[in-house]
C-alpha positions as CSV (number, residue, x, y, z in Angstrom):
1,X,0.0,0.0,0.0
2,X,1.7,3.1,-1.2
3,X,0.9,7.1,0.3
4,X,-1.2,7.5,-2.5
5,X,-3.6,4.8,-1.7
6,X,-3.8,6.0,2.1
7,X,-5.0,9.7,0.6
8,X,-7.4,7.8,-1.5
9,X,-8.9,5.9,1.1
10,X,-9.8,9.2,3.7
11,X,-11.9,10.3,0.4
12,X,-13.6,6.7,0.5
13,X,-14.8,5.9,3.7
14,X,-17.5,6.9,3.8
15,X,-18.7,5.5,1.2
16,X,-20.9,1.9,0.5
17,X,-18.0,0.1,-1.5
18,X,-15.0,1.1,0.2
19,X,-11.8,-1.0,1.7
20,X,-12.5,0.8,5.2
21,X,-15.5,-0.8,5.5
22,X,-14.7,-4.2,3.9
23,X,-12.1,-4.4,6.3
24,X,-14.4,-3.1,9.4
25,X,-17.5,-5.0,8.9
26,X,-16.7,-8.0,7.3
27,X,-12.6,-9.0,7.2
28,X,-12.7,-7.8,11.5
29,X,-15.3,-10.6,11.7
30,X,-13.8,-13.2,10.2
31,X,-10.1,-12.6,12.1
32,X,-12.5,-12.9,15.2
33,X,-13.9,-15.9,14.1
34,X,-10.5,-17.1,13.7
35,X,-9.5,-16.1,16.9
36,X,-7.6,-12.7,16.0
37,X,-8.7,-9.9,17.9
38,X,-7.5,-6.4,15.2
39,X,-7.3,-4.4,19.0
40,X,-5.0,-6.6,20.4
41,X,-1.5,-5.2,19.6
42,X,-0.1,-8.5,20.7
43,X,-1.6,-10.6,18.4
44,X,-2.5,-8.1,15.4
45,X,-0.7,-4.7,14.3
46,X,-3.3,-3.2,11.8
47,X,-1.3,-1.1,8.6
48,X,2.4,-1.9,9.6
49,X,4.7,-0.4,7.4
50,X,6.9,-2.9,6.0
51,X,9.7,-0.7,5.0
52,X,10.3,1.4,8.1
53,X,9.7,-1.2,10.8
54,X,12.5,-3.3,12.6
55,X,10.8,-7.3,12.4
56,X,13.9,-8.5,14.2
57,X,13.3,-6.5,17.6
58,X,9.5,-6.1,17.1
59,X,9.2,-2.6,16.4
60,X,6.4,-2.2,14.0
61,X,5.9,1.3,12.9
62,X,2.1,1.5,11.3
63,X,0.6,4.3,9.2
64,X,0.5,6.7,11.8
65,X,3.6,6.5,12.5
66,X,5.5,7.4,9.0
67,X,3.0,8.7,6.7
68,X,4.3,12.3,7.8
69,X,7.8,11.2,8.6
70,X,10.1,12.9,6.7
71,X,13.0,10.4,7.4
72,X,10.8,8.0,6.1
73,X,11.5,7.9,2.1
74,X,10.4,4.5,1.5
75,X,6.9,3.3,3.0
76,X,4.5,0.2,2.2
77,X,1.8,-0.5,4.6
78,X,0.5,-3.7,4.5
79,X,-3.0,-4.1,6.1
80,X,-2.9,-6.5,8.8
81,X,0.4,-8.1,10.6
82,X,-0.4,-11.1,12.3
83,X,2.1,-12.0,15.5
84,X,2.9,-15.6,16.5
85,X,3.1,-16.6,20.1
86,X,6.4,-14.4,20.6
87,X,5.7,-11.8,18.5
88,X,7.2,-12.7,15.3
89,X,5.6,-12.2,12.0
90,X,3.5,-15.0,11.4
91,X,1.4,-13.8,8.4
92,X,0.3,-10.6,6.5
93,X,-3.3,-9.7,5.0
94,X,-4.1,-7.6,1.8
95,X,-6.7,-6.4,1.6
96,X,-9.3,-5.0,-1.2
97,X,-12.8,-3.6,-1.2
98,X,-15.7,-5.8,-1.7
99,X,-16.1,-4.7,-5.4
100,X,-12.6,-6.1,-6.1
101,X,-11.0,-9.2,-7.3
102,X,-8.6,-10.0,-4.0
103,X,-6.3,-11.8,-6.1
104,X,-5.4,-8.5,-7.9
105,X,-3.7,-8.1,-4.2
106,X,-1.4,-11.1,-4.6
107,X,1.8,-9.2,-5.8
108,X,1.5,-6.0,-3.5
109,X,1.5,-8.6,-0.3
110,X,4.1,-10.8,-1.6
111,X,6.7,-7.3,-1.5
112,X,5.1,-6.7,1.4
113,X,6.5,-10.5,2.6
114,X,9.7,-9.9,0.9
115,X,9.9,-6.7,3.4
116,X,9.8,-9.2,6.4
117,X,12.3,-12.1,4.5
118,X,14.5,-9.6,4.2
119,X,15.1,-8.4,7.5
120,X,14.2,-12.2,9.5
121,X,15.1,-14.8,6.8
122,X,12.2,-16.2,7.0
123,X,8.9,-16.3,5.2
124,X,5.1,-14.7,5.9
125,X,1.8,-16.6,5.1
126,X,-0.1,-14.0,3.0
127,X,-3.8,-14.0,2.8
128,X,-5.9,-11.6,0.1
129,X,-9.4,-11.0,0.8
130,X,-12.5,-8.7,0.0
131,X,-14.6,-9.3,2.5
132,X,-16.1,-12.3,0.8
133,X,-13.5,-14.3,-0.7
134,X,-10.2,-14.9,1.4
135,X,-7.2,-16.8,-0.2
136,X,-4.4,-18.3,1.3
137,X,-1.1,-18.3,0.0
138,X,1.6,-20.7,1.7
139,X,4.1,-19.5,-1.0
140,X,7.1,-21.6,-0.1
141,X,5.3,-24.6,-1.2
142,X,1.9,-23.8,-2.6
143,X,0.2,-21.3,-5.1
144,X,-2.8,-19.9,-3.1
145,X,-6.0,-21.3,-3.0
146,X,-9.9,-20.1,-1.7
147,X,-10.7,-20.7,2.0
148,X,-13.7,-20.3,4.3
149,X,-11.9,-18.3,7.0
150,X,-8.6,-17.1,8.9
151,X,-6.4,-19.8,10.3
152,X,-6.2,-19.2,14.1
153,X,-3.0,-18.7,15.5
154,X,-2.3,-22.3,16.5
155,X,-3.1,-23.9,13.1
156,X,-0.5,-21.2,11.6
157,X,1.9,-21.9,13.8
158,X,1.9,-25.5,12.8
159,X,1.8,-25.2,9.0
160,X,5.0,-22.9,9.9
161,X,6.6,-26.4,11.9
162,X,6.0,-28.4,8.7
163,X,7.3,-25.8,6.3
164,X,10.5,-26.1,8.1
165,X,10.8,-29.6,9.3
166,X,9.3,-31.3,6.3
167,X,10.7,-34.6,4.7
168,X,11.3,-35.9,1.4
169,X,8.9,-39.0,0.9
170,X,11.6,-40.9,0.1
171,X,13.2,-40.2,3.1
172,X,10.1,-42.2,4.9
173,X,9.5,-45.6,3.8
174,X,5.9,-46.9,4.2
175,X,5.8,-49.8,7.1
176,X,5.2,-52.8,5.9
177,X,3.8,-54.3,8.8
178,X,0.9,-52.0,8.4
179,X,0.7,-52.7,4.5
180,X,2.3,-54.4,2.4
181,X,0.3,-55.4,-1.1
182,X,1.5,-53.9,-4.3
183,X,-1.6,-51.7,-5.0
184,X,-1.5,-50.3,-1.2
185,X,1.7,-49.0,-2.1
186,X,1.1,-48.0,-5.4
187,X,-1.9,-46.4,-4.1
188,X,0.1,-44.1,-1.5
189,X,2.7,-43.2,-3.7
190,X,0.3,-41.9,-5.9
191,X,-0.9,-39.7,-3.3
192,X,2.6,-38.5,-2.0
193,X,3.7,-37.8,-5.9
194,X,0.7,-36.0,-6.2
195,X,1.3,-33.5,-2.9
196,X,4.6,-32.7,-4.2
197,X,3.1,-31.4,-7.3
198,X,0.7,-29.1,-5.2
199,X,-2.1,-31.2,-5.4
200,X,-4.7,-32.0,-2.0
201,X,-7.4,-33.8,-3.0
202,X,-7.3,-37.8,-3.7
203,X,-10.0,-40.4,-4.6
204,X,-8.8,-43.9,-3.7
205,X,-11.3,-46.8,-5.2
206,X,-10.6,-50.1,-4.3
207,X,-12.9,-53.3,-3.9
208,X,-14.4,-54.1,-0.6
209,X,-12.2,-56.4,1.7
210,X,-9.2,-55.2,0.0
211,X,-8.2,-53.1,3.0
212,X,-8.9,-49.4,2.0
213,X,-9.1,-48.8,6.1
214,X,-5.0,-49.9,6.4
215,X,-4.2,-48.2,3.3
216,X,-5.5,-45.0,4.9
217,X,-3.7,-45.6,8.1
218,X,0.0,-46.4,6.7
219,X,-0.7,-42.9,4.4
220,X,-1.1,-40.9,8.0
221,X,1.3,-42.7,9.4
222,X,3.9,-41.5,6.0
223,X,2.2,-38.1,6.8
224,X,3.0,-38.0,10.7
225,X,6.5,-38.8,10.2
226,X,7.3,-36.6,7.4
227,X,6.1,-33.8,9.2
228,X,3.6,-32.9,6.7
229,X,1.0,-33.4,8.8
230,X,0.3,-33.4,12.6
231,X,-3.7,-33.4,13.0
232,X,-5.5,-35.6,10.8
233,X,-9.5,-36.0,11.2
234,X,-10.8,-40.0,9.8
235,X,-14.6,-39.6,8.9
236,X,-17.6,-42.6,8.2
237,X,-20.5,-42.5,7.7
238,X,-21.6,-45.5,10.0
239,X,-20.9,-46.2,13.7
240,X,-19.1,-49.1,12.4
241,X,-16.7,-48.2,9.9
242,X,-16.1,-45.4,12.7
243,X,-15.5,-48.2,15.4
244,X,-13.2,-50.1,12.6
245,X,-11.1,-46.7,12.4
246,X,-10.2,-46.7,15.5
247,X,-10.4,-49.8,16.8
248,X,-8.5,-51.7,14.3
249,X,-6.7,-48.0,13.0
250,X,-5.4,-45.6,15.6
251,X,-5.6,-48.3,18.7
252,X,-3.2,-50.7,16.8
253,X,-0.6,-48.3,14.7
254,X,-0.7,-45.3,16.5
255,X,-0.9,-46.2,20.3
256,X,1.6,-43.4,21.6
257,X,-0.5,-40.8,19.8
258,X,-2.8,-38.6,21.6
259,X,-6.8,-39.8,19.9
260,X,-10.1,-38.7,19.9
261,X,-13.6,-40.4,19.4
262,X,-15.5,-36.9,18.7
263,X,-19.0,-36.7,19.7
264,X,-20.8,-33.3,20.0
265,X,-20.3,-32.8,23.6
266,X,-16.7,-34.3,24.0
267,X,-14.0,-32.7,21.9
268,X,-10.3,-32.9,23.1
269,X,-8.3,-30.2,20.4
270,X,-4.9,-31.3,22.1
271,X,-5.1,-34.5,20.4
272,X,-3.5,-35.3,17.1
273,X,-6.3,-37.9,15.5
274,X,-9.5,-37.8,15.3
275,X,-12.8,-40.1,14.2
276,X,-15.8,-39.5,13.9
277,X,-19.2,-40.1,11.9
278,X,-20.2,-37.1,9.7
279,X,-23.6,-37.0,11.3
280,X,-22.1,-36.6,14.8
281,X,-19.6,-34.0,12.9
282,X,-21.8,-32.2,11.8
283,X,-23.3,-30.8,14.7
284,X,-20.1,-29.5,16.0
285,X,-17.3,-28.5,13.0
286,X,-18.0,-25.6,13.6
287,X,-15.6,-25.1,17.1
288,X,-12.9,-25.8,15.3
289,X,-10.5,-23.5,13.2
290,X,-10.7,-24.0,9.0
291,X,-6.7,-24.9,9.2
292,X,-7.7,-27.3,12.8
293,X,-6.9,-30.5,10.3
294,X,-4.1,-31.0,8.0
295,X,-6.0,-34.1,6.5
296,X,-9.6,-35.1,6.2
297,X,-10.0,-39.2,5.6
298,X,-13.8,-40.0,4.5
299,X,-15.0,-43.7,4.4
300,X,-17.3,-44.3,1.8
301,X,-16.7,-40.6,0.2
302,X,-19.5,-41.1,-2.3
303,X,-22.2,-40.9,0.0
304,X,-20.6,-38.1,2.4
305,X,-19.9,-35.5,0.1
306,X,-23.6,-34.4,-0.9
307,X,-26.6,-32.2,0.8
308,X,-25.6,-30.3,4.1
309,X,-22.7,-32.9,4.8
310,X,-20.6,-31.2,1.9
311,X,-19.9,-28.2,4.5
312,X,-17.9,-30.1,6.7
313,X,-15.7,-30.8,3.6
314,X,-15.7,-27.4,2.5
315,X,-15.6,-25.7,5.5
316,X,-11.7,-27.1,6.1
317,X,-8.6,-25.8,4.8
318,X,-6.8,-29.5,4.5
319,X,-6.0,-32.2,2.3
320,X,-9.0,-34.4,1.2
321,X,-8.5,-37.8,0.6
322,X,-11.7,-39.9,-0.4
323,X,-12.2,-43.7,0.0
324,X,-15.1,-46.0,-1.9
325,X,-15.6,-49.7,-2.5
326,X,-18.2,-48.5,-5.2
327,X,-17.1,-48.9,-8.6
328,X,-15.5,-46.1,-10.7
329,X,-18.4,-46.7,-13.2
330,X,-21.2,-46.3,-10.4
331,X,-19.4,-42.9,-8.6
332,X,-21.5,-40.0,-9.9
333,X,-19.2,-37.3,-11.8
334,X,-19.9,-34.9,-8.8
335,X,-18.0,-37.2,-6.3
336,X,-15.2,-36.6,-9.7
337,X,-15.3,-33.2,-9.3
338,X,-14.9,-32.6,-5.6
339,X,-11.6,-34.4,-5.2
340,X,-10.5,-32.8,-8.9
341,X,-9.9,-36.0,-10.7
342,X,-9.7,-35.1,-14.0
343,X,-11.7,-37.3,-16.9
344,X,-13.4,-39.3,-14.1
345,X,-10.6,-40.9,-13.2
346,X,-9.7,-41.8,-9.5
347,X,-6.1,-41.6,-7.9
348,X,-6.2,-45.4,-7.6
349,X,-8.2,-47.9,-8.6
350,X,-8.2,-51.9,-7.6
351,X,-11.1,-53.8,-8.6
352,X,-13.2,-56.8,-7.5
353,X,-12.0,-58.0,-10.6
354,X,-8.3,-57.4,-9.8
355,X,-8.5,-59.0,-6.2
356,X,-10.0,-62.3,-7.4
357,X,-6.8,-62.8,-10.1
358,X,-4.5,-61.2,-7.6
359,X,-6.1,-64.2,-4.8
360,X,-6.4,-61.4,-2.5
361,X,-10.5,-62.2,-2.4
362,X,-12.3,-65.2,-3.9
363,X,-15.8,-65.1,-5.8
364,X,-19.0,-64.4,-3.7
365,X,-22.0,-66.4,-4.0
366,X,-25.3,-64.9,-3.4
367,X,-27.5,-66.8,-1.0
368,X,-30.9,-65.9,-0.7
369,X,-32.5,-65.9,2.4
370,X,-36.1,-63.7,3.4
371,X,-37.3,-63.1,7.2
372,X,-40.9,-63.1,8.3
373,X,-41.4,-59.0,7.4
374,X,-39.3,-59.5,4.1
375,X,-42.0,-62.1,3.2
376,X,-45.2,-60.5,5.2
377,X,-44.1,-56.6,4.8
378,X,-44.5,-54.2,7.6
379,X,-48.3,-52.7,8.4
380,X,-49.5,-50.4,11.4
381,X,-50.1,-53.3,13.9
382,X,-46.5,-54.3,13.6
383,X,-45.0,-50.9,14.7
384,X,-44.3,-50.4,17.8
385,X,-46.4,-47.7,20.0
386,X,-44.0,-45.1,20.4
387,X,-42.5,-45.1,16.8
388,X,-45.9,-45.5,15.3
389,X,-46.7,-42.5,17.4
390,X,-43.8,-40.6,16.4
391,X,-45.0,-41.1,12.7
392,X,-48.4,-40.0,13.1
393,X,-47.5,-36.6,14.9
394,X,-45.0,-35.9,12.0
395,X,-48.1,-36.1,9.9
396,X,-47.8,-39.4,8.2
397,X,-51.5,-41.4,7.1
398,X,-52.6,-44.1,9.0
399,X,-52.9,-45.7,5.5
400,X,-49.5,-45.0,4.1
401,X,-48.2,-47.5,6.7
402,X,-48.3,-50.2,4.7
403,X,-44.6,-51.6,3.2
404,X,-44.0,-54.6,0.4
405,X,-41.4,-56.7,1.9
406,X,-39.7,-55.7,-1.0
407,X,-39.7,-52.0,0.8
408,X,-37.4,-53.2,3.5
409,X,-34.4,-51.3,3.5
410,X,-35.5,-48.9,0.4
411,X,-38.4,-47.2,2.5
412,X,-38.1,-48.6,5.7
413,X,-35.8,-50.5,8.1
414,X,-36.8,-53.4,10.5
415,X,-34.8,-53.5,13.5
416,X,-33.0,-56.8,13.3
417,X,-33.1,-58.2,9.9
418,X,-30.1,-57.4,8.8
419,X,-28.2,-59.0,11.6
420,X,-31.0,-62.2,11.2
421,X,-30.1,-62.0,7.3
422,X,-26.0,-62.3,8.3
423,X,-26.9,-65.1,11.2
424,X,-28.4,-67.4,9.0
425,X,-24.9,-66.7,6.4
């Protein structure tokens, strides 16, 4: 920001579209939301001038400071000068007015960075924003990218580790003793090729009972130890895939690490993983930071992605990495486009097909087998009191309760009959 723009701006505040008030009502909020708090000089210095402050000994000079300074030849104010924990620079903000394309930002912050690198050695997050779109620019390692808020202080903090203690992948061999088939391996390397070319979203296909769950763990456990992750989040969309996560996941490769089983009303942010179903997610993403997670593991992606579960996924600033048994030919295009595989094509694939030659699973055999309401169907007298209650006050007919046996688990479920359908197996 050069002396010109400051003139420009007292001639514009008062006006609808104007940077003072983008930055007042609507980029204040979201540094709140993030945990930054623009009056509190130890965590935020608003319109420090990059040119005339000292970085090294903390002596940030802002606007008011050296816009009439005549010793002051040289000035550049960037907008916002986020502090870490000793109050270091930890990250700068550009900002733009509502009607503007933030990006147009990107090279006025990143001289505004070079400012800082010059005096510390050591590189800024940037972040551009209007008001309603914020970018993130990690621009040691990453071009910047769209994102639904500020990082908070902590999740900054611990990019900044992994910046600076990151491994190569091939400094960090995948255990075999938590996988060891050729398409496991092929399937991670895939993934840690493709997040040295920039990329963060993956969609891993591979057949049921082929061990997608074990492939996801020895991925983390690459992640974890190459410092390019720290906090990774594992989500299902069933109790018991949840159960398997953790049970059969964390529990048994990860037992020094610090876990949690999230529910709504027991969330423990010290910890490094995480599982949980989307449903019980979903009532309480929101207390966490966008940058809280570094990765985001979703069972059965394809049915987790859609309707009001889609804003957990969006909602976090981390890498995405999708797993499905379902077919690449039966994954609808959008499940495609969310984890940016181009020409519908998945990271990995491994078939049904390709277990049964590979002898890693043998041919199923259907057996056909009905219970009493698969053959009788389900009508009013069989419903309990309560439920069929609870179905009359939501305004269901009397007469609409009537179910096909063929309805069973399309319209309606019958406590039991699935685990009576597996007994008789």
């Amino acid at each position: 920001m050069n002396r010109g723009k400051i003139h420009q701006r007292k001639t514009e505040d008062m006006t609808e579209d104007s940077e003072y008030k983008t930055r007042h009502n609507k980029i204040d909020v979201f540094l709140k939301a993030g945990g930054w708090n623009v009056n509190d000089p130890s965590k935020v210095i608003v319109e420090v001038d990059t040119k005339n402050s000292d970085f090294q000994k903390h002596y940030y000079k802002t606007v008011k400071e050296t816009l009439n300074d005549p010793n002051a030849d040289q000035k550049a104010y960037a907008d916002y000068l986020l502090l870490d924990k000793y109050g270091s620079p930890l990250a700068i903000i550009e900002a733009k007015k509502s009607s503007k394309d933030p990006i147009i930002g990107q090279k006025q912050a990143e001289g505004y960075a070079d400012d800082i690198e010059r005096q510390t050695g050591k590189d800024v997050f940037v972040f551009l924003s209007n008001g309603y779109e914020i970018w993130f620019w990690n621009r040691a390692f990453e071009n910047p990218r769209m994102i639904k808020g500020f990082h908070s202080r902590e999740a900054l903090e611990r990019i900044k580790y992994q910046n600076n203690n990151r491994k190569p992948f091939i400094e960090v061999p995948i255990k075999k003793e938590i996988v060891d088939r050729d398409y496991q391996l092929e399937a991670i390397k895939r993934i840690t090729e493709g997040l040295d070319r920039g990329k963060r979203k993956f969609l891993i296909v591979h057949a049921t009972g082929t061990g997608k769950t074990r492939t996801a763990m020895a991925l983390i456990d690459v992640l974890l130890r190459s410092n390019r992750a720290q906090k990774v989040l594992f989500l299902a969309d069933r109790k018991a895939l949840k159960d398997q996560a953790y049970d059969d996941g964390f529990l048994t490769f990860f037992p020094n690490e610090l876990k949690n089983r999230i529910s709504s009303k027991v969330i423990k942010k010290n910890c490094r993983l995480f599982v949980s179903t989307i449903q019980t997610f979903m009532e309480c993403y929101q207390e966490f930071s966008v940058g809280d997670f570094d990765v985001i593991v979703s069972d059965e992606c394809h049915r987790s992605i859609y309707n009001k579960w889609k804003d957990v996924f969006t909602y976090f600033d981390a890498i995405e990495i999708g797993l499905t048994a379902t077919p690449s030919d039966m994954i609808e295009k959008d499940t495609f486009r969310f984890f940016d595989c181009r020409n519908n094509i998945p990271t990995h694939v491994y078939t049904y097909e390709d277990a049964i030659k590979d002898k890693w699973l043998v041919p199923f055999e259907i057996y056909k087998t009905q219970t009493h309401f698969k053959i009788a169907g389900v009508k009013a007298a069989d419903i309990p009191s309560d439920v069929l209650r609870e179905l009359l006050e939501s305004g269901v007919e009397p007469e609409d309760i009537n179910f096909e046996g063929t309805d069973i688990e399309k319209k309606v479920a019958v406590i039991g009959t699935n685990e009576a359908i597996g007994f008789t197996q």
